[in-house]
N, C-alpha and C positions, 0 to 999 in steps of 0.2 A: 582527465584533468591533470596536470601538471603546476607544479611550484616554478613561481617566476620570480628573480628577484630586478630591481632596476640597478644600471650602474650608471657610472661617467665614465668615457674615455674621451682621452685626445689621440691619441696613435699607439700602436703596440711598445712595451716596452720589455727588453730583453730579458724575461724570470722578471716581470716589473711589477707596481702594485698596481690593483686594478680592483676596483668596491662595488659592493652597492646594498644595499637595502629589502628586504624583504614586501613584499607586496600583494601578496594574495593569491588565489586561485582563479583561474578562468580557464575556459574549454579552448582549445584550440582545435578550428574546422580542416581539413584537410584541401578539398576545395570546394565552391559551389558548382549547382547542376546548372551551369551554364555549357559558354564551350569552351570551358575547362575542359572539361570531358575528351572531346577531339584533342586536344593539346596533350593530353596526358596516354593516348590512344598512341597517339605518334612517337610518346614516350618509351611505350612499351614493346611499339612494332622494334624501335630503334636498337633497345636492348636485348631481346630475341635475338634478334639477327647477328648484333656485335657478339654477343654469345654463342651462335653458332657458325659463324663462319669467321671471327677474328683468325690472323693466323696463327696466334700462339692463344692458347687457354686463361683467360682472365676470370677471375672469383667474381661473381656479382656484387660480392660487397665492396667492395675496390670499383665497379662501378657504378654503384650506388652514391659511395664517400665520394668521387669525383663531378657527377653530376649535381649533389647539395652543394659541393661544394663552388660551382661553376653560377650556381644559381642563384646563392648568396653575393657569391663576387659581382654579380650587376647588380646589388644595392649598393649601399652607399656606405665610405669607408671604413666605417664601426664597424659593421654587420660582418659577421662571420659564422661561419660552421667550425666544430673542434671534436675531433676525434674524444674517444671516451678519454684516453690518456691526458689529453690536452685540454679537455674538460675538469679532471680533475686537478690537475695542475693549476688551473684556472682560478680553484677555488680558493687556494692555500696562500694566494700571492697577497692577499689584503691583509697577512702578519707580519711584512715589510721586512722577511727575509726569505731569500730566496738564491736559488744558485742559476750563473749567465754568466756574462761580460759588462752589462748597465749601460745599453742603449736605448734609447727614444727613440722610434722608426715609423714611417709614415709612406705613404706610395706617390710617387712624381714622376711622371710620365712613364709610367709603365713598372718602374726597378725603385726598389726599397733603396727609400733617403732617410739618414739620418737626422734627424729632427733636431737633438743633443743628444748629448755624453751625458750620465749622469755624474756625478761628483765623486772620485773616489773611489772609482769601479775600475776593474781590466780595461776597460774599451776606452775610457777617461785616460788613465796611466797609457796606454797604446797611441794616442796620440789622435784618434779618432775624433772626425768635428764634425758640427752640424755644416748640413746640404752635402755629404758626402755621399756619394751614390754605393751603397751595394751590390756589386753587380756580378758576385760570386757566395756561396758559403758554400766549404769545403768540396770545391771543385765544379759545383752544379751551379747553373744559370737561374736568377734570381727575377730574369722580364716573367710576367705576369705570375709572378707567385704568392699566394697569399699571407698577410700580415701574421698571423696564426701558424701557418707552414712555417715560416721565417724563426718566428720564436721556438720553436719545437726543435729545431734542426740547431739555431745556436745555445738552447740548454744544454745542459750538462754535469757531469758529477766536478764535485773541486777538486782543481788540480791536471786535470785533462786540457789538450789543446785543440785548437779550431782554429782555421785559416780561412780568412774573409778578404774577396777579393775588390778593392775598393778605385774608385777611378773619382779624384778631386776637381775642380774648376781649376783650370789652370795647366792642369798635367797635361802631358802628351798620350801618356800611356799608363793604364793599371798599375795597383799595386798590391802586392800580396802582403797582407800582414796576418802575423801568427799570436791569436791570443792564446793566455793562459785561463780558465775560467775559475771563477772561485765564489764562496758564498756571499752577495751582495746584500749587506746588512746596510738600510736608509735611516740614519737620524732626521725623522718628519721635522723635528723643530730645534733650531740652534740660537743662542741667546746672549746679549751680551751689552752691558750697557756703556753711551758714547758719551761725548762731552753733553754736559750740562746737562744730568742725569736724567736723557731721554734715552730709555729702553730698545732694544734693536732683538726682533725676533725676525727670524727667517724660518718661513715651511715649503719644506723641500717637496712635499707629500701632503695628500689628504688619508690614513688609514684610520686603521682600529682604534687607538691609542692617540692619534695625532690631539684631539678634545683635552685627554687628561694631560697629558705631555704638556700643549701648551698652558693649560692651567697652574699643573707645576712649576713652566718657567714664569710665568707671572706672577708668583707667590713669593721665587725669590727674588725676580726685581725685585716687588716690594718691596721685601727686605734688603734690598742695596737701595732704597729709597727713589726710585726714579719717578717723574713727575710726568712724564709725554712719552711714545711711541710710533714707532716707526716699526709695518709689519710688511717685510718683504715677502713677497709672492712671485718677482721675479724667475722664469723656468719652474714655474712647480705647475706640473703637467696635467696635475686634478688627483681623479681619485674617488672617495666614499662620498657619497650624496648629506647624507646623514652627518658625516664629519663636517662639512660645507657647515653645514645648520650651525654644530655645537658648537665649532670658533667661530660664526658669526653671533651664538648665543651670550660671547665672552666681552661683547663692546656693543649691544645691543640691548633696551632694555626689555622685560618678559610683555609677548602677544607681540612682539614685532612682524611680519611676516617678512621672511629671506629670500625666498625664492617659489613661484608657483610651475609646473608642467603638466601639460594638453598633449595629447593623444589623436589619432587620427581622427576618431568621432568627437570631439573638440570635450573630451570627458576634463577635470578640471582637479589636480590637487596641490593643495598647499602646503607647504613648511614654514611653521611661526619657532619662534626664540619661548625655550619655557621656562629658562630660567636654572636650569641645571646647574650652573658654575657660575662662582665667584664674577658677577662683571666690571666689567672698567667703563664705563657710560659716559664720563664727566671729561678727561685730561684730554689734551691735544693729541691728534691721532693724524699720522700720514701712511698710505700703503702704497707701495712700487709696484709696477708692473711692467713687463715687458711683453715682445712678441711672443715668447715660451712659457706665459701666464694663463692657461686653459682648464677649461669645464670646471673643476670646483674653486680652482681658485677666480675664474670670475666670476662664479656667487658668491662667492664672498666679498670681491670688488665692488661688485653690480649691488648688491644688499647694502653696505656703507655709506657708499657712492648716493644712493637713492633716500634713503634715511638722512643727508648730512651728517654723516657719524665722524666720515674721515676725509679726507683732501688726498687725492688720486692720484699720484703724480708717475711718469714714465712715459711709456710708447703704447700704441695700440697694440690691446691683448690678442692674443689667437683667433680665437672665435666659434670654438667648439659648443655650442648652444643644446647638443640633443644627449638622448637618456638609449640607454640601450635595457632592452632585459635580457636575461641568462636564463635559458628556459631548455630545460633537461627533455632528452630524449629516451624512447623505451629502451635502446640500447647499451645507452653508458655515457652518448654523443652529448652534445649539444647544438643550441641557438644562441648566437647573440645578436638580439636583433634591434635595432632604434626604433623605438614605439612611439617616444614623444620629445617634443620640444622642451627646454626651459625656460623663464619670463623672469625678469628683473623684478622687485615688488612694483614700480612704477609699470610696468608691463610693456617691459623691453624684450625684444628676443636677439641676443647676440649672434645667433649663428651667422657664420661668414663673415660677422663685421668686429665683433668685440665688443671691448670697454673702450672707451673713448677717455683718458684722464683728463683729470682737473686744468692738471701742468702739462705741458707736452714735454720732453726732457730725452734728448736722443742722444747716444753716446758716439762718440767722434769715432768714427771706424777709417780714417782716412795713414793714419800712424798704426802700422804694424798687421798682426794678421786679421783678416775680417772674413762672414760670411754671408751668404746670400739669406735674407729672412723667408722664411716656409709659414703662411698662415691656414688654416681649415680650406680658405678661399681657392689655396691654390691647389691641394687633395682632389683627385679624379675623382668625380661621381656625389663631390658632398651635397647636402642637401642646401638649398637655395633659402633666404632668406623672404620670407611672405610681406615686411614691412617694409623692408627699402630697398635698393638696388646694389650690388655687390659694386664697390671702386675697380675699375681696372690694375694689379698688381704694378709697383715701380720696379720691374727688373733692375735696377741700379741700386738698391735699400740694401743696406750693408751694416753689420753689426761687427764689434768686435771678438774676437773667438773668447779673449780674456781680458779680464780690468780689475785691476788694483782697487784697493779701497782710494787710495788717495786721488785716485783718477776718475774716480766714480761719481761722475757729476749728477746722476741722477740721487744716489745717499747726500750728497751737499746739498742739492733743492732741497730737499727732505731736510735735513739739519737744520737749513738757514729759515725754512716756513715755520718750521717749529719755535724756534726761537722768536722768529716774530710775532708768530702768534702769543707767546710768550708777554710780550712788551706791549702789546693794544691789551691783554688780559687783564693788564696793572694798571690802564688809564680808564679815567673816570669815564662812564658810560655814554655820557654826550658828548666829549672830546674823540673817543675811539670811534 
């Protein structure tokens, strides 16, 4: 018997956070008496032999750790194996500090692409963008390397260097750049209120704390008196399952259900609002999204969205739809492996496609630098969506690397709804 917990992920992030939820006990079977057997026969002949006549002396566990690890790598991009070190490193990242560089990283066509930068990070300050290829760390070749490897290798103590060798759209040829690493501390929720005192909260993160944090800054809205809100989710990569729920508990009213996930044998659990924190049920509500809006931040789109709670306005989100569980091994290793799906309460499954907004609302990427968009869809090996058909990608979809507030057309939709919403609020019921 082993402890499993579930998590969300969108792509590795460098010393990044990464949650989940505690969920029970179940047996895990080794294989059945099929012809597993033969397959696993073959296993063994193969390892004997490499063991005795390699030409240089290899440790079985090193081919043991290669093989899980070769085995998990033809799942699907979540799934990973992690040494016991990398296991437990694993565990500590869900208290939104943690020591890296602060990259997003994802697999495209073979070589770890950068997904984003996070905010504020080394790899941010180094000038590092999204769709940039990694195609070195420190000196070593980065084709077919594990997401897991990747992150293990760019950890580090603060203050140390590491040199990532990076090749852009556009360039002729590589580039070596040298970070500094340091301890990456994420503020989940930043706050601040805009004209005509609607509220503007942004969450960077889904973690531990993300629930209370944003209750806190809603408290002091209040107290700046704002009347509407505006909850950006734009680039917040996901995160704690459980967090998902509680800031969807916070504009939801109690027994709502937020989000349900099925499993291979189509086993069935939900997540309802219980009511925990202070809610905001009543004022006008808009949430942003973008193409770097994944796993729990769209349940919490996907919950609003479906409820009528809020008015959805941006770009199609990522479309990270499944749950992993973290499932410890005898030795110290681990599993991280996708067990199930997750369903909008209407019983939507976003994988590969996303949220779909209210508003569509695309930011002009045609003035200055832009990048190529990376969704789930376009990840080697994701899992396929059982309800509709995946769009073919527009190779030409381009965003900008960076935007101003003032240039930020998709926060003005947002402003200008709100406010309208605003003025049908004040007209008499048959007139509006």
């Amino acid at each position: 018997m082993f402890s499993i917990k579930k998590w969300l992920f969108t792509a590795a992030i460098i010393g990044a956070v990464f949650a989940g939820i505690a969920a029970g006990m179940i047996g895990i079977g080794i294989v059945s008496a099929d012809s597993s057997y033969e397959d696993l026969k073959a296993f063994t002949e193969a390892l004997t032999i490499i063991r005795k006549n390699y030409v240089e002396e290899v440790k079985t566990k090193t081919l043991i750790d290669g093989a899980l690890k070769g085995m998990i790598h033809s799942l699907d991009p979540h799934s990973g194996y992690m040494t016991p070190d990398s296991f437990k490193d694993f565990q500590v990242e869900t208290k939104g500090e943690f020591g890296g560089i602060g990259i997003q990283i994802g697999i495209k066509d073979g070589f770890l692409t950068i997904i984003a930068p996070i905010e504020d990070t080394p790899g941010y300050k180094a000038g590092l963008k999204a769709g940039d290829r990694i195609m070195k760390i420190s000196g070593e070749s980065t084709k077919d390397m594990g997401i897991h490897d990747a992150v293990s290798k760019m950890r580090g103590t603060k203050g140390t260097n590491i040199t990532i060798t990076i090749f852009r759209e556009g360039w002729k040829e590589t580039k070596d750049i040298t970070i500094t690493r340091d301890i990456i501390k994420i503020k989940s929720v930043k706050t601040k209120v805009l004209d005509d005192k609607i509220g503007y909260l942004k969450l960077t993160q889904f973690q531990e704390t993300t629930a209370a944090d944003l209750s806190a800054a809603l408290e002091k809205l209040k107290k700046d008196g704002f009347t509407s809100l505006v909850l950006d989710l734009r680039n917040n990569p996901g995160g704690l399952l459980n967090s998902a729920v509680e800031v969807s508990d916070q504009f939801l009213p109690t027994k709502k259900l937020v989000v349900y996930i099925k499993g291979r044998k189509g086993n069935k659990t939900e997540y309802y609002t219980e009511g925990t924190y202070q809610s905001y049920t009543d004022m006008p509500m808009v949430v942003l999204v973008n193409q770097g809006s994944a796993s729990a931040s769209e349940i919490v789109a996907g919950a609003l969205k479906d409820w009528n709670r809020a008015i959805v306005i941006g770009t199609q989100t990522f479309g990270k739809g499944s749950v992993q569980s973290l499932i410890p091994l005898s030795d110290g290793s681990g599993l991280r492996l996708t067990t199930a799906k997750y369903y909008t309460p209407k019983g939507t499954s976003i994988q590969g496609v996303g949220i779909t907004p209210d508003i569509n609302v695309k930011l002009d990427a045609k003035n200055g630098k832009s990048h190529t968009v990376y969704r789930e869809k376009d990840l080697e090996r994701h899992l396929k969506n059982e309800q509709v058909n995946e769009e073919t990608k527009d190779e030409s979809e381009k965003v900008p690397v960076e935007v101003d507030e003032k240039n930020d057309a998709q926060l003005q939709r947002a402003i200008d709804t709100i406010k309208a919403w605003k003025v049908f609020e004040k007209m008499p019921k048959k007139a509006a």
